[in-house]
Backbone and ligand atoms as CSV (ligand in chain L), in Angstrom:
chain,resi,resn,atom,element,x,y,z
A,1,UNK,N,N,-25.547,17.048,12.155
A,1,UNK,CA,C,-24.544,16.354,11.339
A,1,UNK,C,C,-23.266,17.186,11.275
A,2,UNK,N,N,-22.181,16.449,11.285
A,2,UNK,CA,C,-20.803,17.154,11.358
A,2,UNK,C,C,-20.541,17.135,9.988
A,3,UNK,N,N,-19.340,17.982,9.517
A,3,UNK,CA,C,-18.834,17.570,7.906
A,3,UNK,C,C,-17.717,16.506,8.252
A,4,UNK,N,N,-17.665,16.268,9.799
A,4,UNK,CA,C,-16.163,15.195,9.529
A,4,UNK,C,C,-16.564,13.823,9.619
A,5,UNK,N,N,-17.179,13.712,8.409
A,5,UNK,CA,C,-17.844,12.168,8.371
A,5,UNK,C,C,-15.502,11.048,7.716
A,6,UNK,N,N,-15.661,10.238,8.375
A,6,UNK,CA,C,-14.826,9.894,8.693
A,6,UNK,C,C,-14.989,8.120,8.104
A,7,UNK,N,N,-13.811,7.577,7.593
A,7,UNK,CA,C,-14.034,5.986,7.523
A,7,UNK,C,C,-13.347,5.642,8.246
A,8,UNK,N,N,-13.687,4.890,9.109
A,8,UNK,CA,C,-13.305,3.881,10.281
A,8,UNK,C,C,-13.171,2.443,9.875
A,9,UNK,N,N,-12.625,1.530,10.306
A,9,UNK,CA,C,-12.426,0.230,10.339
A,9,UNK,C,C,-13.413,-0.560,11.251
A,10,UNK,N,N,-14.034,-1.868,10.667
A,10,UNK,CA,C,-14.543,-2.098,11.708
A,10,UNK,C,C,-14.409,-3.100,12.869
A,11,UNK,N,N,-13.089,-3.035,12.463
A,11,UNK,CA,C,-11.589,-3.780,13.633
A,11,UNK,C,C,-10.440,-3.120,13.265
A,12,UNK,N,N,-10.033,-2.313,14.278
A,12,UNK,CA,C,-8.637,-2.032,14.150
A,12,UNK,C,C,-7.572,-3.260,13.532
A,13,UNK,N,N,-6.577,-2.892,12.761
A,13,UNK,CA,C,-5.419,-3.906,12.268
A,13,UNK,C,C,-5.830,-5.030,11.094
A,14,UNK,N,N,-6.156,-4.883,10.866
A,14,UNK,CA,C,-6.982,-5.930,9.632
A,14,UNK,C,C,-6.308,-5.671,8.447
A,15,UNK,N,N,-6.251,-4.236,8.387
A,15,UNK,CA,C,-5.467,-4.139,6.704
A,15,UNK,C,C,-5.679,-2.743,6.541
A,16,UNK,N,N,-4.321,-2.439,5.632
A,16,UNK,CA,C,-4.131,-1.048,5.310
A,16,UNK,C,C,-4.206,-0.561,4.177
A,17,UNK,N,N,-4.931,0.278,4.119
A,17,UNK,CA,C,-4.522,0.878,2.450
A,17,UNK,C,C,-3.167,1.626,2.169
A,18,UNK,N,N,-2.743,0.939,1.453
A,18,UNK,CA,C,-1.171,1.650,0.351
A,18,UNK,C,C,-1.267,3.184,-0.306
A,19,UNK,N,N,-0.828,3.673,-0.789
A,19,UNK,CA,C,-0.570,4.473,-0.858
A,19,UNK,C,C,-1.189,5.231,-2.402
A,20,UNK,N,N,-1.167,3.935,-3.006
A,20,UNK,CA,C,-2.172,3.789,-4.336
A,20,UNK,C,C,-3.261,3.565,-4.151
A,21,UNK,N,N,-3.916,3.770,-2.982
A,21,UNK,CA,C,-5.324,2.733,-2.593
A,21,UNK,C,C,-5.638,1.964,-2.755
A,22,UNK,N,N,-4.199,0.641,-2.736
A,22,UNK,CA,C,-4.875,-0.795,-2.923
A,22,UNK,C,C,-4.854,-0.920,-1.114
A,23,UNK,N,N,-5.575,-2.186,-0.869
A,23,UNK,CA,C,-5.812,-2.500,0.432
A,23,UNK,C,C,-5.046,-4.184,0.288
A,24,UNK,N,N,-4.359,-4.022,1.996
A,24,UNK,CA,C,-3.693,-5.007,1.948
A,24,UNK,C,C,-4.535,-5.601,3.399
A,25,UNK,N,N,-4.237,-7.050,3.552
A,25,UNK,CA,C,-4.446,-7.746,4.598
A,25,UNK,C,C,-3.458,-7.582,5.746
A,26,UNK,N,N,-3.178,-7.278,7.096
A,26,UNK,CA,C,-2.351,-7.645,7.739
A,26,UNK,C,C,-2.293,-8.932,8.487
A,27,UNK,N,N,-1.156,-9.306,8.375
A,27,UNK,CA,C,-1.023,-10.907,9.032
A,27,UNK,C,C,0.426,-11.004,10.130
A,28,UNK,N,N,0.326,-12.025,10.626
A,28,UNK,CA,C,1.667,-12.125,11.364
A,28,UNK,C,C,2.313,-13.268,10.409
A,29,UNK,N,N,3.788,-13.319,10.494
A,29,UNK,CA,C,4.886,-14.109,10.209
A,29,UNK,C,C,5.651,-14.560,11.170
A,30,UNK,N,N,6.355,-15.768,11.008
A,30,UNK,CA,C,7.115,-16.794,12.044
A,30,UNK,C,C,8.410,-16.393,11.236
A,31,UNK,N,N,9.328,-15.555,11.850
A,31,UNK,CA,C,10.937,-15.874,10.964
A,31,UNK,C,C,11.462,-16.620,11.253
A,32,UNK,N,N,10.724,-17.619,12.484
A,32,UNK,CA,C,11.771,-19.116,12.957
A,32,UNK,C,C,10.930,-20.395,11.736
A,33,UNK,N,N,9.759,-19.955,11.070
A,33,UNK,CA,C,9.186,-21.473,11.137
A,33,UNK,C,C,8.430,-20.973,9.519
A,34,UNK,N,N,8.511,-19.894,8.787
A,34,UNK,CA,C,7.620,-18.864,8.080
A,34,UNK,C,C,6.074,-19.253,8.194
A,35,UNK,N,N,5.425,-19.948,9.143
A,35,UNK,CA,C,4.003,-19.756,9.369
A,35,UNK,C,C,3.547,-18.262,9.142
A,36,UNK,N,N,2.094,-18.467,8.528
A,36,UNK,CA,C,1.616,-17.101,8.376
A,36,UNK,C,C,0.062,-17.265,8.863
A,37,UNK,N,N,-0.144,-15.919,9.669
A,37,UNK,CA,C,-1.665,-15.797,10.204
A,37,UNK,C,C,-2.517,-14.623,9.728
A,38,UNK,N,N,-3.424,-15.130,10.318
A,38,UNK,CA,C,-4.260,-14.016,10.096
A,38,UNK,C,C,-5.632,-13.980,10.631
A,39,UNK,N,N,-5.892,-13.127,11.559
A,39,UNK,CA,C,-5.407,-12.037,11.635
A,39,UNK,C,C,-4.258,-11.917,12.543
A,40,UNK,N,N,-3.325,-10.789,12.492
A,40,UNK,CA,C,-2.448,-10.424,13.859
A,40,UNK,C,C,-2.821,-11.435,14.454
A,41,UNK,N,N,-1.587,-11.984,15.008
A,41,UNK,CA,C,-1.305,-12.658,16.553
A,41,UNK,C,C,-1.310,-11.961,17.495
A,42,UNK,N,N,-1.900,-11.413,18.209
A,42,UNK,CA,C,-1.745,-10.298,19.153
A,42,UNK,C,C,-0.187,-10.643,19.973
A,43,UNK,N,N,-0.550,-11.983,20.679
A,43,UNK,CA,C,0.137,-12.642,21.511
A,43,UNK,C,C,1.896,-12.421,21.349
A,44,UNK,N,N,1.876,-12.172,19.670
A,44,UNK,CA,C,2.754,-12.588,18.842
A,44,UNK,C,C,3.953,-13.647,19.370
A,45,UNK,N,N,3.413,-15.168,19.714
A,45,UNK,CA,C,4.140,-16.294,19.824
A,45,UNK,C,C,3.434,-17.394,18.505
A,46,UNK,N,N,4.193,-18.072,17.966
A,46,UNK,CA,C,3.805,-18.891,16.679
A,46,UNK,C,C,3.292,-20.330,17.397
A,47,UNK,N,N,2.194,-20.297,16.902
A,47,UNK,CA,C,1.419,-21.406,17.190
A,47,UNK,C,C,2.012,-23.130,17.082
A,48,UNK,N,N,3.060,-22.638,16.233
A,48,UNK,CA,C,3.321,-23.540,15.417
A,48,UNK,C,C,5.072,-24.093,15.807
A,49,UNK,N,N,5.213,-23.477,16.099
A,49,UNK,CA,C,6.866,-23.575,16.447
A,49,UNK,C,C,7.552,-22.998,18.133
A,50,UNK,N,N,6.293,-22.135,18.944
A,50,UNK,CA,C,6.497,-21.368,20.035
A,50,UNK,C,C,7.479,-20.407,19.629
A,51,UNK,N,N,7.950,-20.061,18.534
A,51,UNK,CA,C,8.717,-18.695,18.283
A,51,UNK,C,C,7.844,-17.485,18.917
A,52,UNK,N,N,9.062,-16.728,19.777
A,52,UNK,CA,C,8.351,-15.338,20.205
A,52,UNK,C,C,9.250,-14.430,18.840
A,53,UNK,N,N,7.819,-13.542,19.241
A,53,UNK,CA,C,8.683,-12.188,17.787
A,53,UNK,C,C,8.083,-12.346,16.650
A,54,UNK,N,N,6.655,-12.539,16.597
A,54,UNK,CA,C,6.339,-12.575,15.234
A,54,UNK,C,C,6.313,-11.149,14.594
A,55,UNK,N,N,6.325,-11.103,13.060
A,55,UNK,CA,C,6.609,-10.073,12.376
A,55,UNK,C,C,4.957,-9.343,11.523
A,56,UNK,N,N,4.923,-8.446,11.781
A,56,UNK,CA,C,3.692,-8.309,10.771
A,56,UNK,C,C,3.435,-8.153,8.925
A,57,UNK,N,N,3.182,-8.682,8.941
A,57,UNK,CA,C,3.364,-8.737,7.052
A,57,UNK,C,C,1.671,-8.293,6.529
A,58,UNK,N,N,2.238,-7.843,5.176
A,58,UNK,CA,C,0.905,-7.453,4.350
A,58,UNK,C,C,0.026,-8.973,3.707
A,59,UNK,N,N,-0.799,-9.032,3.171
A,59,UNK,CA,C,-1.017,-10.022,2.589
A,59,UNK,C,C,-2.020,-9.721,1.533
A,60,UNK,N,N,-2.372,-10.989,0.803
A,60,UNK,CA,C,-3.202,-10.191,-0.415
A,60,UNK,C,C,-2.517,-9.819,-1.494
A,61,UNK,N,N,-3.349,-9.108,-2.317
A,61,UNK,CA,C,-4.553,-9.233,-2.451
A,61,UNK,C,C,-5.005,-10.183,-3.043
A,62,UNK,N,N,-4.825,-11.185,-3.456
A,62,UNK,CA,C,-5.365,-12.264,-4.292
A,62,UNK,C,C,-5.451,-13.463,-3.516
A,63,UNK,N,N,-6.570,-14.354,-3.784
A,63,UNK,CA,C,-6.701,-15.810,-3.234
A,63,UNK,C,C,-7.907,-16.385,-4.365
A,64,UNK,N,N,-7.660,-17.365,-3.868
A,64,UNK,CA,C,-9.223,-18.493,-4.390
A,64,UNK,C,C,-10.220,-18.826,-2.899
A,65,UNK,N,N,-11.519,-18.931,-3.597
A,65,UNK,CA,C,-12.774,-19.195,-2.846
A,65,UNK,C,C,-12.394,-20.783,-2.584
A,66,UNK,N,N,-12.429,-21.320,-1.230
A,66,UNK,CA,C,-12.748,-22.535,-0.830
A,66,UNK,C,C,-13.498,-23.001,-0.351
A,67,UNK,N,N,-14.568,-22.116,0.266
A,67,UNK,CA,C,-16.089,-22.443,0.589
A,67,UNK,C,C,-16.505,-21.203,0.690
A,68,UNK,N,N,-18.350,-21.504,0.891
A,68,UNK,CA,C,-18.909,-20.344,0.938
A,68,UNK,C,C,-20.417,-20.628,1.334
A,69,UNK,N,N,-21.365,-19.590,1.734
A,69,UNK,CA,C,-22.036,-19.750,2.488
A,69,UNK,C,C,-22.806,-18.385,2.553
A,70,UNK,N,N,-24.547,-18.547,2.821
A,70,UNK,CA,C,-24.868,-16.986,2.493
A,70,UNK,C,C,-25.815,-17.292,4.252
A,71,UNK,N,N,-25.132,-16.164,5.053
A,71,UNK,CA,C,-25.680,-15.987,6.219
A,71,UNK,C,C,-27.172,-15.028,6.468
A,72,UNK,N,N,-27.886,-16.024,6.840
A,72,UNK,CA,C,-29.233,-15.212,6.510
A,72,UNK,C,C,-29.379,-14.314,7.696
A,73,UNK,N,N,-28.601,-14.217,9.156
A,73,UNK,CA,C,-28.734,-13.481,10.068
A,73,UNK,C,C,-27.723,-12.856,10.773
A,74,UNK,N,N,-27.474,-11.828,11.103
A,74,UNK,CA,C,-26.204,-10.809,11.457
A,74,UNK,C,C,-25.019,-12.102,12.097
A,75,UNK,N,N,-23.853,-12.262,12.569
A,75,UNK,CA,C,-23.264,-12.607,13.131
A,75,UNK,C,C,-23.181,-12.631,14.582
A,76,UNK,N,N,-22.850,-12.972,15.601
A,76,UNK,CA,C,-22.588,-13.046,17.324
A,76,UNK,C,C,-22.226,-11.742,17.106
A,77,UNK,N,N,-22.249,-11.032,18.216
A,77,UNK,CA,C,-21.091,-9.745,18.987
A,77,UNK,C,C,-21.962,-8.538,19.029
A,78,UNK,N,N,-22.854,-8.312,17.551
A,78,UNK,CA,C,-24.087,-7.044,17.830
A,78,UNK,C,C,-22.831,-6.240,17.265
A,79,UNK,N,N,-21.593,-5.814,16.496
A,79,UNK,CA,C,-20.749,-5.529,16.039
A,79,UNK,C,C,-21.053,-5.193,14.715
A,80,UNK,N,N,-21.886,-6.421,13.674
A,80,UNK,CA,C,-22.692,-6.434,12.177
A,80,UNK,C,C,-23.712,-5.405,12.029
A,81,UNK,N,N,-23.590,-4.576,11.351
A,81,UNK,CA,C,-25.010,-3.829,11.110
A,81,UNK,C,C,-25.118,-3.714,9.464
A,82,UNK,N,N,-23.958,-4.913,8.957
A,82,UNK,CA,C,-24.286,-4.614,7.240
A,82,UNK,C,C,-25.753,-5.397,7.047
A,83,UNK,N,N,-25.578,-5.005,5.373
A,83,UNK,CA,C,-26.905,-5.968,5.213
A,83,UNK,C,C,-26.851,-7.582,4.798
A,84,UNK,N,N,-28.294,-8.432,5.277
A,84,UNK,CA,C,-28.302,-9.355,5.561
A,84,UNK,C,C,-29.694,-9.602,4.565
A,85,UNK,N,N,-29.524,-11.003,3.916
A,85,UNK,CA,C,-28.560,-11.673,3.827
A,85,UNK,C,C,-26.832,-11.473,3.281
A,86,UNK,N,N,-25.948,-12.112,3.418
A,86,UNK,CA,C,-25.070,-11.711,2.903
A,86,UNK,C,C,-23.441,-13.107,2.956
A,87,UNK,N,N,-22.993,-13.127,2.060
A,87,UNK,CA,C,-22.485,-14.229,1.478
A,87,UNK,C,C,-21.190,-13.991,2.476
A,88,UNK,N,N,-20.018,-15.548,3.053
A,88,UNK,CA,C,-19.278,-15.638,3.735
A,88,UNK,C,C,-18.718,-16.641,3.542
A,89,UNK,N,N,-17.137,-16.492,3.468
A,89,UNK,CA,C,-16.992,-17.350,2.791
A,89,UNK,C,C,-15.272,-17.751,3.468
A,90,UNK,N,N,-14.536,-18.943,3.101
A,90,UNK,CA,C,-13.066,-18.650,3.212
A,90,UNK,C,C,-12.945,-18.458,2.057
A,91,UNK,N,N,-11.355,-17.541,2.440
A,91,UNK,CA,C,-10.431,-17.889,0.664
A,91,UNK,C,C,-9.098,-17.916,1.279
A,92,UNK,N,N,-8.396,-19.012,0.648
A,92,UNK,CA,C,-7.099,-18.729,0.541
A,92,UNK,C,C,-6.136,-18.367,-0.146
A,93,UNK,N,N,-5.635,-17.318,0.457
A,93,UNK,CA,C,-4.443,-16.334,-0.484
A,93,UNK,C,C,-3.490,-17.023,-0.696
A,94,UNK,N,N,-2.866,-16.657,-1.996
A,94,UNK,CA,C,-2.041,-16.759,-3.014
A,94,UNK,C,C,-0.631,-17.141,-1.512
A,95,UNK,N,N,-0.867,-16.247,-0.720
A,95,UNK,CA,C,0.430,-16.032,0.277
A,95,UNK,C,C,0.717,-17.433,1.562
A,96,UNK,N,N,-0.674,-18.142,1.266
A,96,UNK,CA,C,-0.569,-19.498,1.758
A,96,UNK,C,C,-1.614,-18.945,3.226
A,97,UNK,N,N,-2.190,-17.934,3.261
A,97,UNK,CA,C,-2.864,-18.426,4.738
A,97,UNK,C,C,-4.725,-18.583,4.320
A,98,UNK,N,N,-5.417,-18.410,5.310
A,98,UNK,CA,C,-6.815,-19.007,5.219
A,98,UNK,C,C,-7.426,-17.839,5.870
A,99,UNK,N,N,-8.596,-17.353,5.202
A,99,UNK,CA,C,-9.381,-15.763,5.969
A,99,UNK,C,C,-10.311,-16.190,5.594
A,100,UNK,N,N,-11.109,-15.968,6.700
A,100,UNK,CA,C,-12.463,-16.049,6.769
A,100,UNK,C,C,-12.977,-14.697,6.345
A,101,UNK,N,N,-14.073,-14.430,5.438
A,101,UNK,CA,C,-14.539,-13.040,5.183
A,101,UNK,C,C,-15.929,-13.170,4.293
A,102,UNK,N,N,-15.805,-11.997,4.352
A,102,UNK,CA,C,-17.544,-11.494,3.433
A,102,UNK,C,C,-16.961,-11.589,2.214
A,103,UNK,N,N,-17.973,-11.903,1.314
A,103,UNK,CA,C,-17.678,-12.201,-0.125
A,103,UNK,C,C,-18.988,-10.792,-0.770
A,104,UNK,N,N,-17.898,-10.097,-1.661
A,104,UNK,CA,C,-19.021,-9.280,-2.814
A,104,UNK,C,C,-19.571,-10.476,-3.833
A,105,UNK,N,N,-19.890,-9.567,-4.635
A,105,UNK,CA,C,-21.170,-9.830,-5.764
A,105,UNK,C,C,-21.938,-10.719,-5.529
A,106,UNK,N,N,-22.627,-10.872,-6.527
A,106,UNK,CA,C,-23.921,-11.972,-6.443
A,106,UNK,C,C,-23.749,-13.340,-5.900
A,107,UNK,N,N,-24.405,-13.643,-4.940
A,107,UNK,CA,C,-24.487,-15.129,-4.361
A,107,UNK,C,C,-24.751,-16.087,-5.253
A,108,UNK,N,N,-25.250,-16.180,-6.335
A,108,UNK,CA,C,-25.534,-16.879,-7.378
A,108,UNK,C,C,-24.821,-17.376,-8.103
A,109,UNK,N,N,-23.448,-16.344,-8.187
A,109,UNK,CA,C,-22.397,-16.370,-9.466
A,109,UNK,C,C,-20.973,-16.777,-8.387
A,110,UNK,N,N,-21.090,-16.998,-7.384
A,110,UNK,CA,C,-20.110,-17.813,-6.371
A,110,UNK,C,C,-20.037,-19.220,-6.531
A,111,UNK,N,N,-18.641,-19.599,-7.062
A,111,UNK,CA,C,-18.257,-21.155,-6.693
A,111,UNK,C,C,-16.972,-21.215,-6.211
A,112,UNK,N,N,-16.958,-22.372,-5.707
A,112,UNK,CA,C,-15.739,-22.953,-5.026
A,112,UNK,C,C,-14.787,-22.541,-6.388
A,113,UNK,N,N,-13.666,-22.488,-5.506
A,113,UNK,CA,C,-12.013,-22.482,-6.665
A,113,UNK,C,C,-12.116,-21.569,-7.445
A,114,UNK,N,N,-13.121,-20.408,-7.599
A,114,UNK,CA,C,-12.939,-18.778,-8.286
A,114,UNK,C,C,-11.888,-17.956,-7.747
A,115,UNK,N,N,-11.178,-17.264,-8.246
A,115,UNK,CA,C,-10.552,-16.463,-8.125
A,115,UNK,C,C,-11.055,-15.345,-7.428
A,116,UNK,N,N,-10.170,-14.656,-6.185
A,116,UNK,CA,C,-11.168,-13.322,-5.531
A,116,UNK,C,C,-10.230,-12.337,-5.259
A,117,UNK,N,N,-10.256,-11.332,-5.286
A,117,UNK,CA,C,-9.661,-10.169,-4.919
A,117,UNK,C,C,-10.438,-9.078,-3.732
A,118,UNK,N,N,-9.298,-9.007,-2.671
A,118,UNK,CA,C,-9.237,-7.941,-1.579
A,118,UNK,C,C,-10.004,-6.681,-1.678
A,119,UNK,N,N,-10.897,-6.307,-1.225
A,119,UNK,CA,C,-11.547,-4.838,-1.421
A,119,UNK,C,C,-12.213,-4.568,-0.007
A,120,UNK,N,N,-12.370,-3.307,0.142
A,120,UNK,CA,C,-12.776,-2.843,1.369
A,120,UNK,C,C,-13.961,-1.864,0.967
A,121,UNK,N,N,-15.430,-2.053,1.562
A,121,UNK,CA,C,-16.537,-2.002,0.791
A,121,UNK,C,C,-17.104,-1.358,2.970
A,122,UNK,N,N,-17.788,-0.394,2.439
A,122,UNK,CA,C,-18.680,0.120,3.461
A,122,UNK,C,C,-19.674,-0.248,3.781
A,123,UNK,N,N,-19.580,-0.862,5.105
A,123,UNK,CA,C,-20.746,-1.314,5.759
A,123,UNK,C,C,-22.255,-1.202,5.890
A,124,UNK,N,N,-21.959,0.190,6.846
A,124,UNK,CA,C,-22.994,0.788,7.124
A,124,UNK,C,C,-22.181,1.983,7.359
A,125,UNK,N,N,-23.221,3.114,7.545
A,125,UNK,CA,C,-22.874,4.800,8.573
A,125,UNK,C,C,-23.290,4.583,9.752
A,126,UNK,N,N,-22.396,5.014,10.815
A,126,UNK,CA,C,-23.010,4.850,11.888
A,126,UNK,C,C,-23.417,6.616,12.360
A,127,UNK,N,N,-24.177,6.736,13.789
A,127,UNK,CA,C,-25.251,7.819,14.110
A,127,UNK,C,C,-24.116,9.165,13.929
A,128,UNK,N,N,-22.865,8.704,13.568
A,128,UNK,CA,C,-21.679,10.206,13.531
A,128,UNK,C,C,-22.069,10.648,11.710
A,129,UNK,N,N,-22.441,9.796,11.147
A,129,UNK,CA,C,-22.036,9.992,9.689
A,129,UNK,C,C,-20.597,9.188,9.296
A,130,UNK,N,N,-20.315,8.115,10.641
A,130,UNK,CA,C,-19.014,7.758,9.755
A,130,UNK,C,C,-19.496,6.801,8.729
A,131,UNK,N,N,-18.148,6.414,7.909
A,131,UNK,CA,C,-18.422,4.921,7.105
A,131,UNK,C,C,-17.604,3.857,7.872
A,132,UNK,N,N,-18.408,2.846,8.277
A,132,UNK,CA,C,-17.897,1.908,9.013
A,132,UNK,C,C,-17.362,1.123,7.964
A,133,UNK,N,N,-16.117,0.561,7.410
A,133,UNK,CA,C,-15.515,-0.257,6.941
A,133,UNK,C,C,-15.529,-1.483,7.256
A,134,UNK,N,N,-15.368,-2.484,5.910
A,134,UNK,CA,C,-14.513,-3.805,6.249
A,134,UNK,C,C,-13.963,-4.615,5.196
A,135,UNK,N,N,-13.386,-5.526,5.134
A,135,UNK,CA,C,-12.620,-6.049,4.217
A,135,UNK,C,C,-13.465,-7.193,3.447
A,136,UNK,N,N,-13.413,-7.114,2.136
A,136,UNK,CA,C,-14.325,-8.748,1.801
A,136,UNK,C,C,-13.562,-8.783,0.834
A,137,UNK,N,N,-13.955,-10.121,-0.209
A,137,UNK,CA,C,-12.995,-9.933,-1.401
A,137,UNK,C,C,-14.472,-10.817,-2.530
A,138,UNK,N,N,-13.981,-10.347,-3.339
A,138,UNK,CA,C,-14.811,-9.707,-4.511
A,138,UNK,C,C,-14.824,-11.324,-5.988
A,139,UNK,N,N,-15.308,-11.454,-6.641
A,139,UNK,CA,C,-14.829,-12.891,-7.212
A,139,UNK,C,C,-14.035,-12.229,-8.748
A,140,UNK,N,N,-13.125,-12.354,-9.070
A,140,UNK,CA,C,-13.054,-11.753,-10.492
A,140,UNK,C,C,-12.283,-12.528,-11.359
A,141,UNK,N,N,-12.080,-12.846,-12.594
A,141,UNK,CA,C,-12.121,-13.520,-14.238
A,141,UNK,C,C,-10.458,-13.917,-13.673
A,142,UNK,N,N,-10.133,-14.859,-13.981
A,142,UNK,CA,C,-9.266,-15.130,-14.653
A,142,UNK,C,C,-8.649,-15.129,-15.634
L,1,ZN,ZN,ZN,6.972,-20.610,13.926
């Protein structure tokens, strides 16, 4: 075991932590059309208007739950090594776009149109000792 156990992402570009340690979403922006994505457009041309030059913007942290769903088996790619079962859900942010993501707390206490907030919650360790990261968002009070 090394001491440089390390947190990693478990996709580059997804979202950054600030400087306060809040965590933001990254998304692309249209300055011809203000469409907003997410994740990154790699391509960066707007789906929506063929504007080249999209811009990258933060997003978050706040949205509402619009569906949800508790996946009883890892996802495609062999990429998942959190634990399973485990709740998935969209929400859409306050900022107008649509993310698909893992939902915290109890599967039980999840409904449509709750309020959720952005958090970045550790996966798993992988065989280095890192913490594999990822983004989910969390349900909390209004
Ligand atoms: Zn556009």
């Amino acid at each position: 075991m090394s001491g440089d156990k390390k947190r990693i992402p478990i996709k580059e570009k997804m979202w950054i932590t600030k400087s306060n340690g809040e965590a933001r979403l990254l998304g692309s922006r249209c300055p011809a059309c203000g469409e907003l994505f997410f994740p990154i457009k790699d391509s960066g041309i707007c789906v929506h208007c063929q504007h080249e030059g999209l811009e990258t913007v933060e997003l978050g942290p706040f949205g509402r739950i619009v569906s949800y769903t508790a996946a009883m088996q890892p996802p495609a790619g062999g990429y998942y090594h959190g634990p399973v079962p485990y709740s998935f859900g969209l929400v859409d942010l306050d900022d107008g776009v649509r993310v698909e993501t893992h939902l915290g707390g109890e599967f039980e206490k999840l409904k449509v149109g709750m309020r959720a907030q952005l958090a970045i919650e550790t996966l798993y360790t992988d065989e280095q000792g890192n913490e594999v990261q990822a983004y989910c968002f969390l349900p909390v009070e209004e």
